[in-house]
C-alpha positions in Angstrom: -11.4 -14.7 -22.9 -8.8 -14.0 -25.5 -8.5 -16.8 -28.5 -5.8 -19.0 -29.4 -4.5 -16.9 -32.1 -4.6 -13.3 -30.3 -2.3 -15.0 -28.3 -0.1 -16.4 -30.7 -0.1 -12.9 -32.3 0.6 -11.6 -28.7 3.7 -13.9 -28.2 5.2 -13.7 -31.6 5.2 -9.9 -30.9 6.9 -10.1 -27.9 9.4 -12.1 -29.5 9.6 -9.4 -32.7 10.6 -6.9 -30.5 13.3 -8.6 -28.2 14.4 -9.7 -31.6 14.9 -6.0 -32.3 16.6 -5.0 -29.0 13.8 -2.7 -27.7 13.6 -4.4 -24.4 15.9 -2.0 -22.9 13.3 0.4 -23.7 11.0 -1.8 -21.6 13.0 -2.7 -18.9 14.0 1.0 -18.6 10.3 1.5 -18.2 9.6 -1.1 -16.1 12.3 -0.2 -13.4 11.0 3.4 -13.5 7.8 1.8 -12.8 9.1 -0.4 -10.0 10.7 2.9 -8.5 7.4 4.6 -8.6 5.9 1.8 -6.8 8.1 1.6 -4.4 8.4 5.3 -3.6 4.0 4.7 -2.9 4.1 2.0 -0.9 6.5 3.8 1.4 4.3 6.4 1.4 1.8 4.7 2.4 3.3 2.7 5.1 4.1 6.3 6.2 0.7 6.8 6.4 -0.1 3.5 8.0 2.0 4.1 10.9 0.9 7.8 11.2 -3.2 6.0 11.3 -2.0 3.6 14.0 0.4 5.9 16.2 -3.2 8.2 15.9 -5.3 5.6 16.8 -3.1 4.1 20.0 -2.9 8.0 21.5 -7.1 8.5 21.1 -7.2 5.0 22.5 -5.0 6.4 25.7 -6.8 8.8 26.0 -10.4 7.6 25.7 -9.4 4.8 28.3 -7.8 7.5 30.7 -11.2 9.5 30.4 -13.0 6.3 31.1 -10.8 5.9 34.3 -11.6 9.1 35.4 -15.7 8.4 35.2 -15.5 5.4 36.6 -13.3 6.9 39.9 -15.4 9.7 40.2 -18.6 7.5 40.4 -17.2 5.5 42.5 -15.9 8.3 45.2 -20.0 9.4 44.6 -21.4 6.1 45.5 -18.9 5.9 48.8 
């Protein structure tokens, strides 16, 4: 857990460099970063919706087969 006065430090620093107007360096930097962040989460809802639409066709497709088995046994049986 950081002390008292590594946080003092911390905050007075903060407040040194807003003093000197390098916060448009970090806001630049931060909306760069929010871009980036955005631009992954898209991808991965992308990726998301690629894993479900994957998942609903091999679900189709495993409940037709099971259809099929459970006609033909029962065309066997008769």
């Amino acid at each position: 857990m950081p002390r008292r006065s590594d946080l003092i430090r911390r905050i007075v620093d903060v407040g040194r460099t807003r003093a000197r107007g390098e916060t448009s360096d970090v806001q630049s930097r931060d909306r760069t970063d929010a871009a980036s962040l955005v631009k992954r989460i898209d991808h991965l809802e992308a990726v998301v919706e690629g894993l479900q639409d994957a998942v609903y066709r091999q679900t189709k497709r495993h409940d037709e087969r099971l259809a099929e088995l459970l006609d033909a046994s029962k065309r066997s049986v008769a």
